[in-house]
N, C-alpha and C positions, 0 to 999 in steps of 0.2 A: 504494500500500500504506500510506504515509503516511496519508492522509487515513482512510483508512477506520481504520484504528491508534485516531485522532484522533475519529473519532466515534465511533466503540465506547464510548471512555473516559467522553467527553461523556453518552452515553447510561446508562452505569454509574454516574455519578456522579449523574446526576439522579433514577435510579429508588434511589439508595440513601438520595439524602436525601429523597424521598418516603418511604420505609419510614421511616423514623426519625420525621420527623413523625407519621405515623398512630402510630407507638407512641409516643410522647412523650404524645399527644392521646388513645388510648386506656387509657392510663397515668391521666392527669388524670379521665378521666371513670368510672375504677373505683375511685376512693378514697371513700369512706363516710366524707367529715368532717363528717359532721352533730354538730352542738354543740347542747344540750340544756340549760339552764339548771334541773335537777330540782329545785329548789327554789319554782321557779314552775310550775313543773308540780303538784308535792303540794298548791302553793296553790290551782291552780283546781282540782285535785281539790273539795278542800276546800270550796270555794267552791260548787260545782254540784251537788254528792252532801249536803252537809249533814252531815259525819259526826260527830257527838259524841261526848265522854268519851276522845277518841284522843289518844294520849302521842307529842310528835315525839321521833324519835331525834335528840337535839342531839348527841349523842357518839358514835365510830365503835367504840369498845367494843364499845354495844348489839348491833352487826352480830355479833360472836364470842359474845354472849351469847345470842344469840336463833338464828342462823343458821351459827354456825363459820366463819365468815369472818376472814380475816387480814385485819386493813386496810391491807396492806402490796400487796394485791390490788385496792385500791379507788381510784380518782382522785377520784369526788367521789361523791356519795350523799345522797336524800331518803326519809326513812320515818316510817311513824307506826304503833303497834300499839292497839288498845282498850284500857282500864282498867278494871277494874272490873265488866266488861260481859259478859254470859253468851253476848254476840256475838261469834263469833268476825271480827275486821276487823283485817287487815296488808296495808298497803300501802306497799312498798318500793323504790324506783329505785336502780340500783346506774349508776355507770359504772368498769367495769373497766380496769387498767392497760394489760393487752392481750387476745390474742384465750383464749390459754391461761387466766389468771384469771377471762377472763369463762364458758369451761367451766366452771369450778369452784364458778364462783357459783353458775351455774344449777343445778349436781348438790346443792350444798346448801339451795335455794331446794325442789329437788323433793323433797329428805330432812324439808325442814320439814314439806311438805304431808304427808307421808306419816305421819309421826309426829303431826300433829294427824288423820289420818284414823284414827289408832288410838284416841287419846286422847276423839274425840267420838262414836266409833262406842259406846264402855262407857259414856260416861257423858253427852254429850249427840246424844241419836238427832237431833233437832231442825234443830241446828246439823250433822250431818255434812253435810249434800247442800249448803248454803254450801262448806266447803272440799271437797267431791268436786267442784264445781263452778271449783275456783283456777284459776287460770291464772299461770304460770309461761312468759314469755317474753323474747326477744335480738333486738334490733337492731342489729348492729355488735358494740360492746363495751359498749352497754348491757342491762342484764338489771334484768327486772323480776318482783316477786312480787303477786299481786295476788288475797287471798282477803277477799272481801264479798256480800254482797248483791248489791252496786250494782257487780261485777263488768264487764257490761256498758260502764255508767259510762264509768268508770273507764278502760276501754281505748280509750273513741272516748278518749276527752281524750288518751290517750295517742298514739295516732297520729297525732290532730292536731298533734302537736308536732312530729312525725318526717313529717309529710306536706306542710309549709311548702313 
């Protein structure tokens, strides 16, 4: 009766630390730590699209000014809006604090859109099918705004970053 006691135990103890491994390991392989340097991202935007006349957001302000964001919501961030320009071009990387913020971003990211889809529809018909055409998208806790032309563009480079 012993022995058998004795290997139960033994057999108990080894399917329990097999269980623990596989969660430990399954643990490890569901975490999303993709690190993104979006400041070299907006550069090879930059670089392969040719965008002109574009203002970089050096200040986290501009985010509240342009899109109602707290930057209290933000870990790090690359953007640039047109100047000047009867173009409408915003292209934005946000990396959000967590997963909550980066909800938040995106709902103002799509409030943008929406309010430049009123604003071109009165008074530039031209320019509306650009931003009907935005894209507004999240990987992790990054969230991105992206209305151009070169839309397209824009999004391979983007997922070549997130596709390393």
């Amino acid at each position: 009766m012993c022995l058998l006691y004795l290997f139960v135990v033994f057999i108990m103890k080894r399917l329990f630390t097999i269980f623990l491994l596989l969660l430990v390991l399954l643990t490890l392989c569901s975490c999303n730590d993709t690190q993104v340097d979006l400041n070299a991202l907006l550069d090879d935007v930059n670089a392969q699209c040719g965008f002109d006349n574009m203002v970089i957001f050096d200040d986290i302000s501009k985010l509240s000014d342009y899109y109602v964001i707290d930057e209290n919501e933000v870990e790090s961030f690359a953007g640039e809006i047109a100047s000047g320009s009867s173009e409408y071009n915003e292209i934005v990387f946000i990396k959000a604090v967590d997963e909550d913020a980066a909800k938040e971003i995106k709902t103002r990211f799509f409030n943008r859109c929406q309010t430049l889809k009123i604003e071109a529809k009165s008074y530039d018909p031209e320019q509306y099918s650009v931003i009907e055409n935005s894209e507004v998208f999240s990987n992790g806790l990054y969230v991105s705004l992206i209305i151009s032309s070169e839309a397209d563009s824009v999004k391979q480079i983007y997922d070549s970053y997130f596709n390393k």
